[in-house]
C-alpha positions as CSV (number, residue, x, y, z in Angstrom):
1,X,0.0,0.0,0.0
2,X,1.1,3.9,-0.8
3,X,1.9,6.2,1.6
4,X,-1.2,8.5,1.8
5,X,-1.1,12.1,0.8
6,X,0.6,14.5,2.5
7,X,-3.3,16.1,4.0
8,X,-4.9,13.1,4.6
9,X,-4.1,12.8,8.3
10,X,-5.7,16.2,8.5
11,X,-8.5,15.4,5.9
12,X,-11.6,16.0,8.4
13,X,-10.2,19.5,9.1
14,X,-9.7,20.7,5.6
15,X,-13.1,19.3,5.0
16,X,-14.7,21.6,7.8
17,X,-12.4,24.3,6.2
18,X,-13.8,23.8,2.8
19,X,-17.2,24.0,4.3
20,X,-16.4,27.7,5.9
21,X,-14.8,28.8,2.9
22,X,-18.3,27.6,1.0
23,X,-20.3,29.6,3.3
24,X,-17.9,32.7,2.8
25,X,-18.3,32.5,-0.9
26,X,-22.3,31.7,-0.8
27,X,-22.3,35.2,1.9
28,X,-20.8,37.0,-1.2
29,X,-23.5,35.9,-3.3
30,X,-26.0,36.9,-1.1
31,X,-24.7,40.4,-0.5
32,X,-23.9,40.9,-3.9
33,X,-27.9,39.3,-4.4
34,X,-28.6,42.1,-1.5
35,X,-26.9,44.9,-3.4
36,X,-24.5,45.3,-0.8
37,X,-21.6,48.0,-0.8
38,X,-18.9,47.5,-3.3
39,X,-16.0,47.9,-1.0
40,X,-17.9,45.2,1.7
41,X,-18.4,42.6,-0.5
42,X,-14.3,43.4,-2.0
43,X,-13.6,42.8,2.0
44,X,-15.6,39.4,1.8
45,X,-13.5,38.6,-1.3
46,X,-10.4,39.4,-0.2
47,X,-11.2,37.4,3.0
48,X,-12.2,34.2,1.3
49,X,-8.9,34.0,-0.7
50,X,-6.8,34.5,1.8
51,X,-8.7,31.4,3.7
52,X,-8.3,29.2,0.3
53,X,-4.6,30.7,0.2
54,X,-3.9,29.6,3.8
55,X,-5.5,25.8,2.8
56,X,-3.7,25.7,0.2
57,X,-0.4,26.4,1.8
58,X,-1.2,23.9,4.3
59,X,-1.4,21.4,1.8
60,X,1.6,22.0,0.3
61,X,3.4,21.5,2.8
62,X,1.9,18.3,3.5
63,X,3.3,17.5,-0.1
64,X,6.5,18.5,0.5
65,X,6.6,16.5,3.8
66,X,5.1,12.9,2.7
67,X,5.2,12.8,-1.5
68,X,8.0,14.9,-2.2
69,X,10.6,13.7,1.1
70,X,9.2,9.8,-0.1
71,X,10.0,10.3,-3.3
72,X,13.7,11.9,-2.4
73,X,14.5,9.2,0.2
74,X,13.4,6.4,-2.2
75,X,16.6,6.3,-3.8
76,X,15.1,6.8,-7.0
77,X,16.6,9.3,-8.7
78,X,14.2,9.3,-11.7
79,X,11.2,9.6,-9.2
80,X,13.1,12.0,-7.2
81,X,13.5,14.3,-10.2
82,X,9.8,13.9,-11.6
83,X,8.3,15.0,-7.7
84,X,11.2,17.6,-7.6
85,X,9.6,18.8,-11.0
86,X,6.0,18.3,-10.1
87,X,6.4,20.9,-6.9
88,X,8.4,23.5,-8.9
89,X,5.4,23.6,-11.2
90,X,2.9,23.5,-8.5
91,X,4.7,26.1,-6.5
92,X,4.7,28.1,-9.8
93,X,1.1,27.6,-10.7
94,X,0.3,28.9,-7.0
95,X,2.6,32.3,-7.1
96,X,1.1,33.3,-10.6
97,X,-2.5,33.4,-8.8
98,X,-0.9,36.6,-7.0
């Protein structure tokens, strides 16, 4: 059997987390439903994607510390090399979002 991913230990907590970050985003349809103040619902907004940010950074480390690390201690260097590859573009994909 695989080693499980690098959030699955925490998997019940990012669940609940996903859950609060759903009710953020459905509150910034209802104010934006409501008419609400521009620079409110911009507050909301920014306040959600720091929360999905924060997750995401949270499980990123998790993949550093269980896929990546397993993949660099297996003594595969051809594995090593495609995880090594696989975060660089992650970590990429992640700052352009900024």
């Amino acid at each position: 059997m695989s080693k499980p991913y690098g959030y699955v230990s925490d998997k019940e907590a990012f669940v609940k987390r996903l859950h609060r970050i759903e009710g953020q985003v459905r509150g910034i349809e209802r104010m934006v439903d409501d008419e609400r103040y521009c620079v409110d619902i911009l507050t909301q907004i920014a306040a959600t994607t720091t929360a999905l940010e924060s997750l995401a950074f949270q499980i990123l480390e998790g993949h550093v510390e269980s896929c990546v690390a397993g993949a660099l201690s297996s003594g595969d260097a051809e594995v090593a090399a495609d995880k090594s590859r696989e975060l660089l573009e992650a970590v990429h994909r992640f700052s352009r979002t900024k």
